[in-house]
GUFI-729464 format. One record per atom (N, C-alpha, C, CB): residue number from 1; atom name; x, y, z. Coordinates in steps of 0.1 Angstrom, whole numbers, plus 5000, padded with zeros to 4 digits. Glycine has a CB too. Layout:
N
+------+-------+------+------+------+
! nuba ! vexvo !    u !    v !    w !
+------+-------+------+------+------+
!  NUM !    CA !    X !    Y !    Z !
...
+------+-------+------+------+------+
end
This chain:
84
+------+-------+------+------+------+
! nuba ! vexvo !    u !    v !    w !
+------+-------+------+------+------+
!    1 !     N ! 8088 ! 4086 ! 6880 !
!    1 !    CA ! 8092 ! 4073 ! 6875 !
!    1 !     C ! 8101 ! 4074 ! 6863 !
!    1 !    CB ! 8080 ! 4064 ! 6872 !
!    2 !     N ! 8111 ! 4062 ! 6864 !
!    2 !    CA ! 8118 ! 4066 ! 6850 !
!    2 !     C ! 8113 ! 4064 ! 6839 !
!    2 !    CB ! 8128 ! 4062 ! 6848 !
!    3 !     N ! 8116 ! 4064 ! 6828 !
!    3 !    CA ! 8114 ! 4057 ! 6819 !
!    3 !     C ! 8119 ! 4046 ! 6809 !
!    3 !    CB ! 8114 ! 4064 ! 6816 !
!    4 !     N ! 8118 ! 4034 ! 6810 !
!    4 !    CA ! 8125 ! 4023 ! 6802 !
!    4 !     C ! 8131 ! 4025 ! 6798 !
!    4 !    CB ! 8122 ! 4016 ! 6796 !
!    5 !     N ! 8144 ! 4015 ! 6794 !
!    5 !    CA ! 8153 ! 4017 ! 6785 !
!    5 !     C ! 8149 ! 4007 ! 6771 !
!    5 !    CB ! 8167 ! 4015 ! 6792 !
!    6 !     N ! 8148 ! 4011 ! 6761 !
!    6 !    CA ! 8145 ! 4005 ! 6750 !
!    6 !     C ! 8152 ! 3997 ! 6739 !
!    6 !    CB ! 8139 ! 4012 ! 6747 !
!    7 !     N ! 8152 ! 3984 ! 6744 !
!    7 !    CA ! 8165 ! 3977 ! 6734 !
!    7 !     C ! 8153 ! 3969 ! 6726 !
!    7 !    CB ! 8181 ! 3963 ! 6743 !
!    8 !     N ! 8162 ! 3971 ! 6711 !
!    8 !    CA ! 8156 ! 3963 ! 6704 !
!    8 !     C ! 8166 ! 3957 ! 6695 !
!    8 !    CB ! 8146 ! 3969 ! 6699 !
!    9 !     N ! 8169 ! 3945 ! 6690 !
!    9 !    CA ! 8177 ! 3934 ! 6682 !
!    9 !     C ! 8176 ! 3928 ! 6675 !
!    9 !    CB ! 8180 ! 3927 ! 6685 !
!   10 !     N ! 8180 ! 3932 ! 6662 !
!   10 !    CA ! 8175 ! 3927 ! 6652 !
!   10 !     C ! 8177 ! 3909 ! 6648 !
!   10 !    CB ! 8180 ! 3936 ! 6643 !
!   11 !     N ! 8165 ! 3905 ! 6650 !
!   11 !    CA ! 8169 ! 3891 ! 6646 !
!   11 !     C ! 8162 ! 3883 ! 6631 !
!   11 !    CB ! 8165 ! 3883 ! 6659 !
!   12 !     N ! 8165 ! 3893 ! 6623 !
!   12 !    CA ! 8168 ! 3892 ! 6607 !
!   12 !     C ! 8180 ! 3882 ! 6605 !
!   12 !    CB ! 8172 ! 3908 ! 6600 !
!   13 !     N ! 8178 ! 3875 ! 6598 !
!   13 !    CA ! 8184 ! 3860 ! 6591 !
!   13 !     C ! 8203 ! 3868 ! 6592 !
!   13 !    CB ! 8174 ! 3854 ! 6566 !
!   14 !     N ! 8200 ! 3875 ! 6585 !
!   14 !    CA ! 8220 ! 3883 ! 6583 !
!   14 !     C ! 8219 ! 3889 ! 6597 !
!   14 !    CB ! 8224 ! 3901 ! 6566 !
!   15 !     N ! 8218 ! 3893 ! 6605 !
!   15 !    CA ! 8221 ! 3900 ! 6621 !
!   15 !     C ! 8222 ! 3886 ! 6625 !
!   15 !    CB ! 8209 ! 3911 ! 6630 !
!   16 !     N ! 8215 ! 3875 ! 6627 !
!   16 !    CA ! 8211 ! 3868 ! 6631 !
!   16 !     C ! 8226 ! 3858 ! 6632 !
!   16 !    CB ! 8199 ! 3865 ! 6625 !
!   17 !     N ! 8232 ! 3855 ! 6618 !
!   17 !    CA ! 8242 ! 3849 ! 6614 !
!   17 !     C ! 8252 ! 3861 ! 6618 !
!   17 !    CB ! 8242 ! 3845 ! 6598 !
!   18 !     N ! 8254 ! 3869 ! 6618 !
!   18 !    CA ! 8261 ! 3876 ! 6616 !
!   18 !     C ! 8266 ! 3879 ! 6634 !
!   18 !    CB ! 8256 ! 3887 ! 6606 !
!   19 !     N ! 8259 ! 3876 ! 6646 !
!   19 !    CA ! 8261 ! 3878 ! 6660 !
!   19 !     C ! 8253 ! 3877 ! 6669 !
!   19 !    CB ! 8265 ! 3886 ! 6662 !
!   20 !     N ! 8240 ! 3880 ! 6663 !
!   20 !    CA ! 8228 ! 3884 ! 6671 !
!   20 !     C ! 8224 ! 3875 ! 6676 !
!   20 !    CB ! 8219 ! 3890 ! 6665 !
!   21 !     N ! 8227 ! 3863 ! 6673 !
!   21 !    CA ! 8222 ! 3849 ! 6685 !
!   21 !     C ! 8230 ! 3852 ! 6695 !
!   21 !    CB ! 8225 ! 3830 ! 6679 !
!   22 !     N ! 8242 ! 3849 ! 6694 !
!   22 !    CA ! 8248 ! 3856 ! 6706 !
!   22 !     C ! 8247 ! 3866 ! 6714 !
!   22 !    CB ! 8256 ! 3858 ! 6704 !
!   23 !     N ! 8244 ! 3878 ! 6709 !
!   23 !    CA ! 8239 ! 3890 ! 6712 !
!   23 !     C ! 8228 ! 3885 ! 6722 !
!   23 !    CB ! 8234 ! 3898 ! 6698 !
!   24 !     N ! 8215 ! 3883 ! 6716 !
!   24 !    CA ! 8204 ! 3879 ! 6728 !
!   24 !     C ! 8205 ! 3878 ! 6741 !
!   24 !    CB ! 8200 ! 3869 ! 6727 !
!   25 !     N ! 8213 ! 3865 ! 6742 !
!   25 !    CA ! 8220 ! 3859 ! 6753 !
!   25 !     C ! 8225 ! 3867 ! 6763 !
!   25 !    CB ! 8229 ! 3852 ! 6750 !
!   26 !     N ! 8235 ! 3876 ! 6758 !
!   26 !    CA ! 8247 ! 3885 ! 6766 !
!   26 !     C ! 8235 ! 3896 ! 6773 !
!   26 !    CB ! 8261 ! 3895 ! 6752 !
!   27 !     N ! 8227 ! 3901 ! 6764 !
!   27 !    CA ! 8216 ! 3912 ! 6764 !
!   27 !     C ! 8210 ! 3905 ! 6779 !
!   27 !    CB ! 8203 ! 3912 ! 6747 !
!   28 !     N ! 8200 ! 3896 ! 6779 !
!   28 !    CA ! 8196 ! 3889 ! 6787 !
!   28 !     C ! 8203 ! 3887 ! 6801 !
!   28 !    CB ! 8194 ! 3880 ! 6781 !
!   29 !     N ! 8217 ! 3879 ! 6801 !
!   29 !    CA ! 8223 ! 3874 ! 6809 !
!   29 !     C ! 8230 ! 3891 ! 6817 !
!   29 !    CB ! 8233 ! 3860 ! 6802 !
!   30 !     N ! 8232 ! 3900 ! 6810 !
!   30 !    CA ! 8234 ! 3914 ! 6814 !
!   30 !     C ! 8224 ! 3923 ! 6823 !
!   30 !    CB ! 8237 ! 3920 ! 6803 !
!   31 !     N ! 8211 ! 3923 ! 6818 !
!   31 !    CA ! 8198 ! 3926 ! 6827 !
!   31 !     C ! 8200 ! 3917 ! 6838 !
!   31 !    CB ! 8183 ! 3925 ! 6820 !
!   32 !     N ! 8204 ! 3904 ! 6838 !
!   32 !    CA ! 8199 ! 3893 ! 6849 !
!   32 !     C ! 8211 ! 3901 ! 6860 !
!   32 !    CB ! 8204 ! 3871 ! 6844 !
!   33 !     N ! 8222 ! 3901 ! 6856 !
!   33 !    CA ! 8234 ! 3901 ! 6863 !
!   33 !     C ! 8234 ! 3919 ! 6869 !
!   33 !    CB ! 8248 ! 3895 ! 6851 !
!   34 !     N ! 8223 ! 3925 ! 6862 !
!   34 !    CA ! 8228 ! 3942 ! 6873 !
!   34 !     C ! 8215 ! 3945 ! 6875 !
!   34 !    CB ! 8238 ! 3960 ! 6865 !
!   35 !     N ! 8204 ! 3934 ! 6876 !
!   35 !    CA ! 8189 ! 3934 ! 6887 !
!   35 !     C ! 8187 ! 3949 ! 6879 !
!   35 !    CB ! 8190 ! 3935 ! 6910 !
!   36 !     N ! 8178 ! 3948 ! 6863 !
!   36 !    CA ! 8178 ! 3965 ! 6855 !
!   36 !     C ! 8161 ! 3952 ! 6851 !
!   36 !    CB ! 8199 ! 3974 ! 6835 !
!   37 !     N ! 8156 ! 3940 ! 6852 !
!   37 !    CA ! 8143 ! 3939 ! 6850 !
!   37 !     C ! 8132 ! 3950 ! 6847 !
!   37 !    CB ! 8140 ! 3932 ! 6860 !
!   38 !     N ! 8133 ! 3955 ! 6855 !
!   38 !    CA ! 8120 ! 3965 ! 6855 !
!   38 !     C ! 8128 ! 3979 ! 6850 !
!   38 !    CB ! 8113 ! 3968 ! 6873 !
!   39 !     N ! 8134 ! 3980 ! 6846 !
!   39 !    CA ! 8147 ! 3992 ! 6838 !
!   39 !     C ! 8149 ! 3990 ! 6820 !
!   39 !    CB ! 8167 ! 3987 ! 6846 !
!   40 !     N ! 8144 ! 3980 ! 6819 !
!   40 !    CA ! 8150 ! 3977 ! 6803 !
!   40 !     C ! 8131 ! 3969 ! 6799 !
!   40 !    CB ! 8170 ! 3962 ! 6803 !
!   41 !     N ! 8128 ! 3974 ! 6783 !
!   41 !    CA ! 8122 ! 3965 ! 6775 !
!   41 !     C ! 8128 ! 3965 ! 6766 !
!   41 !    CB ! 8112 ! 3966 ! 6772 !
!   42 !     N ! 8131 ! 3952 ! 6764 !
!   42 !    CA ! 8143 ! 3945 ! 6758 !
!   42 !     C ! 8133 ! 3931 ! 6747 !
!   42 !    CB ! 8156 ! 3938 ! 6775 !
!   43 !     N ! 8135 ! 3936 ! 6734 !
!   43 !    CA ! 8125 ! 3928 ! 6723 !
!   43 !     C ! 8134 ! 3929 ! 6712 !
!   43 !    CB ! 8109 ! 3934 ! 6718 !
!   44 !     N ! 8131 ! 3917 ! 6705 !
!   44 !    CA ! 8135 ! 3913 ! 6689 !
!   44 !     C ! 8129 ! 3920 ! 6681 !
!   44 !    CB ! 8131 ! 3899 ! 6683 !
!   45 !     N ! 8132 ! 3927 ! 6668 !
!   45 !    CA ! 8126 ! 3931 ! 6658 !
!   45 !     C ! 8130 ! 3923 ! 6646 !
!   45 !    CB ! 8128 ! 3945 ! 6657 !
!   46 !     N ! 8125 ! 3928 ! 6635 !
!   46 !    CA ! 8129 ! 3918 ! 6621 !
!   46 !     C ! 8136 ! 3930 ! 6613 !
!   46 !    CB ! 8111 ! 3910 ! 6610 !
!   47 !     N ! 8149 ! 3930 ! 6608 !
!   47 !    CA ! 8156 ! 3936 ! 6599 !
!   47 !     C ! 8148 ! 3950 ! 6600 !
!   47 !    CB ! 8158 ! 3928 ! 6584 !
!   48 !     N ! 8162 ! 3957 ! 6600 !
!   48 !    CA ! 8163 ! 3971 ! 6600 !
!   48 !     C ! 8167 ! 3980 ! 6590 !
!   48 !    CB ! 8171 ! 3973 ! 6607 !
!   49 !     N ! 8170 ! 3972 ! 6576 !
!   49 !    CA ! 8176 ! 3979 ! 6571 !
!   49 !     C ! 8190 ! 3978 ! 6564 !
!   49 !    CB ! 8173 ! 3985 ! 6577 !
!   50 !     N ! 8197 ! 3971 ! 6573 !
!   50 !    CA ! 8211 ! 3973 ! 6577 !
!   50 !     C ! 8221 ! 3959 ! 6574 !
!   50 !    CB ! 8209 ! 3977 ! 6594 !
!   51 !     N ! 8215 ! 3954 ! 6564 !
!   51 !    CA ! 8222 ! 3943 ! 6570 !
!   51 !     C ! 8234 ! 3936 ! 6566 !
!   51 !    CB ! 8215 ! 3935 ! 6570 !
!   52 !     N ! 8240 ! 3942 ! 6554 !
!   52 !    CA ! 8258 ! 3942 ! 6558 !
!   52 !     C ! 8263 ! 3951 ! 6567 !
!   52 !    CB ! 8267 ! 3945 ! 6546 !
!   53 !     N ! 8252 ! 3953 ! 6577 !
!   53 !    CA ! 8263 ! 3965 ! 6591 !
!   53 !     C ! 8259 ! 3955 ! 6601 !
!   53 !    CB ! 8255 ! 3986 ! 6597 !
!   54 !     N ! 8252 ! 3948 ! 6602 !
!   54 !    CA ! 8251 ! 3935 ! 6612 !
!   54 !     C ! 8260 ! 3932 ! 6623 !
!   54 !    CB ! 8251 ! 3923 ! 6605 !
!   55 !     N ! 8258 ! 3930 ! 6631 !
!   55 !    CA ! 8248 ! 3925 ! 6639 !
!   55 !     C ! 8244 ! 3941 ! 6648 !
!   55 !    CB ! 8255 ! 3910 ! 6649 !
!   56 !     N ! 8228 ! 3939 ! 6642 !
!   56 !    CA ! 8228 ! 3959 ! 6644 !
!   56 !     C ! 8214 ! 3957 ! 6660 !
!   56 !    CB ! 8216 ! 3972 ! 6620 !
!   57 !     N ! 8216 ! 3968 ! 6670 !
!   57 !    CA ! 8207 ! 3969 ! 6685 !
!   57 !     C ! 8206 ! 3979 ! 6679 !
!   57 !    CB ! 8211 ! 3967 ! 6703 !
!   58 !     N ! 8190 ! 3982 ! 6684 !
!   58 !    CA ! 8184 ! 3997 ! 6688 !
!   58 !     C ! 8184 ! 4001 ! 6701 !
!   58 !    CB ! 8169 ! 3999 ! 6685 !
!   59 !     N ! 8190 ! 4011 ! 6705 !
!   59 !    CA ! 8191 ! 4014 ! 6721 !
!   59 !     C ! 8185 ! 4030 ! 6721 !
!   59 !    CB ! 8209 ! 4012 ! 6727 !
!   60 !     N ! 8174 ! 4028 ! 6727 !
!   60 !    CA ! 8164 ! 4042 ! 6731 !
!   60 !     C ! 8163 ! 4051 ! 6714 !
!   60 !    CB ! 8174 ! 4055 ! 6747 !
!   61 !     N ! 8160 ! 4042 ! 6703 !
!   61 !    CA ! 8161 ! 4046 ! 6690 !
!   61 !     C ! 8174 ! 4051 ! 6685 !
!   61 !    CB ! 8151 ! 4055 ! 6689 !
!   62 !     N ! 8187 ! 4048 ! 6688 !
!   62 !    CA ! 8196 ! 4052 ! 6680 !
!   62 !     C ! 8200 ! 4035 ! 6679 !
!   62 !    CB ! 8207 ! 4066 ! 6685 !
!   63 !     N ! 8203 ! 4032 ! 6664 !
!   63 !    CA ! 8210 ! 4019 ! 6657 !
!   63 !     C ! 8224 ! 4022 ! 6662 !
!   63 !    CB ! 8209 ! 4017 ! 6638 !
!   64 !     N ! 8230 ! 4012 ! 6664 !
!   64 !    CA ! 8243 ! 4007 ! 6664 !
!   64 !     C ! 8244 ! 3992 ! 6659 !
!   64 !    CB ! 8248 ! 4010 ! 6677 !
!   65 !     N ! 8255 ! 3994 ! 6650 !
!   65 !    CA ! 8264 ! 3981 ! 6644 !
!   65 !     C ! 8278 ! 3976 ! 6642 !
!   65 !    CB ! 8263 ! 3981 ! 6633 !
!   66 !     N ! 8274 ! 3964 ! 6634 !
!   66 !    CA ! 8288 ! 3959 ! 6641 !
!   66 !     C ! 8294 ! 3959 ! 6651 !
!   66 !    CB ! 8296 ! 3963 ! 6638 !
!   67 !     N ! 8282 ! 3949 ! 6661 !
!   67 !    CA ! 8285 ! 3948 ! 6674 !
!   67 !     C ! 8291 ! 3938 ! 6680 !
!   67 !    CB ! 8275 ! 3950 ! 6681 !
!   68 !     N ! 8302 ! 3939 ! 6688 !
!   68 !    CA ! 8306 ! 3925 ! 6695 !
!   68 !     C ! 8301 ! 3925 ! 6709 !
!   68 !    CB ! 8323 ! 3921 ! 6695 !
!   69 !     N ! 8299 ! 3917 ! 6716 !
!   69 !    CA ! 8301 ! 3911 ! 6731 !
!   69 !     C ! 8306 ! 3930 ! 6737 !
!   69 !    CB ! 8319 ! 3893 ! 6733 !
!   70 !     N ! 8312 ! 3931 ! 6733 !
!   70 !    CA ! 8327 ! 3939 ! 6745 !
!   70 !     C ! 8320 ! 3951 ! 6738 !
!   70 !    CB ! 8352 ! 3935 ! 6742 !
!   71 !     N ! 8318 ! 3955 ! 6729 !
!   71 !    CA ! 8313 ! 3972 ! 6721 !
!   71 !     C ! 8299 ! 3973 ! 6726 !
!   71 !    CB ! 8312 ! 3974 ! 6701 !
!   72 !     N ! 8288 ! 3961 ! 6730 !
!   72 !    CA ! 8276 ! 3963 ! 6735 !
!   72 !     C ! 8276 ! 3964 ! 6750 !
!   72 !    CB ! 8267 ! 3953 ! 6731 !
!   73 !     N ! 8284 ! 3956 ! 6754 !
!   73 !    CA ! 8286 ! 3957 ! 6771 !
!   73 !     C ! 8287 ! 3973 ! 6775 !
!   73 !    CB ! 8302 ! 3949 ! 6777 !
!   74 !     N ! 8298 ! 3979 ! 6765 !
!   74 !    CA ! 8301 ! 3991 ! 6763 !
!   74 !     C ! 8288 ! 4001 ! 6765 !
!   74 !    CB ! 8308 ! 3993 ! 6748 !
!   75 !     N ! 8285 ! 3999 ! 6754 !
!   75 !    CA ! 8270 ! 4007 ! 6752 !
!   75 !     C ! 8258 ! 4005 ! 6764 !
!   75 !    CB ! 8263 ! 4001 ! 6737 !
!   76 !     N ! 8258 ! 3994 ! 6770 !
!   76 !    CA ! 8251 ! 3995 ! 6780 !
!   76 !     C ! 8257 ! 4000 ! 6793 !
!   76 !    CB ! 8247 ! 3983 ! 6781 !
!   77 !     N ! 8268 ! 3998 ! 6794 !
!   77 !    CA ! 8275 ! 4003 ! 6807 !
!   77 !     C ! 8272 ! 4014 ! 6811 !
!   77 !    CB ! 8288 ! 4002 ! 6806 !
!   78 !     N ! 8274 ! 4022 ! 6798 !
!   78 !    CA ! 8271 ! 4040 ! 6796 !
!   78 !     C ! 8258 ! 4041 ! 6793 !
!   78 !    CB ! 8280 ! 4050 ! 6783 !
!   79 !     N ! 8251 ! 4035 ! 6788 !
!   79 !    CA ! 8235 ! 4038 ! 6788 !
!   79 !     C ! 8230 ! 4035 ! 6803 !
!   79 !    CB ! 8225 ! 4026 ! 6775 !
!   80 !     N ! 8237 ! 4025 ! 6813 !
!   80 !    CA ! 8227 ! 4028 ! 6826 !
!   80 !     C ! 8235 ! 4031 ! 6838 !
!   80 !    CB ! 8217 ! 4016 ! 6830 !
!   81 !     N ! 8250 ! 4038 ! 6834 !
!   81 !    CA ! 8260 ! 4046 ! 6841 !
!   81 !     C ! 8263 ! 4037 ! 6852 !
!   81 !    CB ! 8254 ! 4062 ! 6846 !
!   82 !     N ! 8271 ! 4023 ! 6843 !
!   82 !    CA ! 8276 ! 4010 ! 6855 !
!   82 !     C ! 8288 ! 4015 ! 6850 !
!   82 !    CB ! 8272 ! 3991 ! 6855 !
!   83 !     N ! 8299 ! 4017 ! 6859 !
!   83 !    CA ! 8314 ! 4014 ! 6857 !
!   83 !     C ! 8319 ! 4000 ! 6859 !
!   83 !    CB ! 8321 ! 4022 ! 6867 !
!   84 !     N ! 8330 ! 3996 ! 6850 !
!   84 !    CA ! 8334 ! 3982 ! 6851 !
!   84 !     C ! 8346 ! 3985 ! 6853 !
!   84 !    CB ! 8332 ! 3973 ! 6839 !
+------+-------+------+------+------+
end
């Protein structure tokens, strides 16, 4: 069996403002759209640390920031080897 993929999103007040409402959504509506349900646990955390690097995801424990729409699509694409 595999092992989950582990997103986590910070939804600290500055990530929050800063993209991460948006973020959620895309996160969500992206699992919906390549059937990865049972592939991804995918949860909010509260500030990381980070937060003039905002809007910051944990993906299988490495942070990434300063994320838009198009740089996380990115990162997921290659985290579950979808070509677009």
């Amino acid at each position: 069996m595999n092992k989950k993929v582990e997103i986590t999103i910070c939804l600290g007040s500055s990530c929050f403002s800063r993209g991460n409402r948006d973020l959620v959504s895309f996160v969500q509506d992206y699992i919906a759209e390549h059937k990865l349900h049972d592939s991804v646990n995918f949860k909010g955390g509260h500030c990381f640390g980070a937060c003039n690097k905002g809007p910051v995801v944990i993906i299988n424990g490495q942070q990434y920031y300063s994320l838009t729409r198009q740089k996380l699509g990115e990162l997921l694409n290659d985290c579950f080897n979808i070509n677009k």
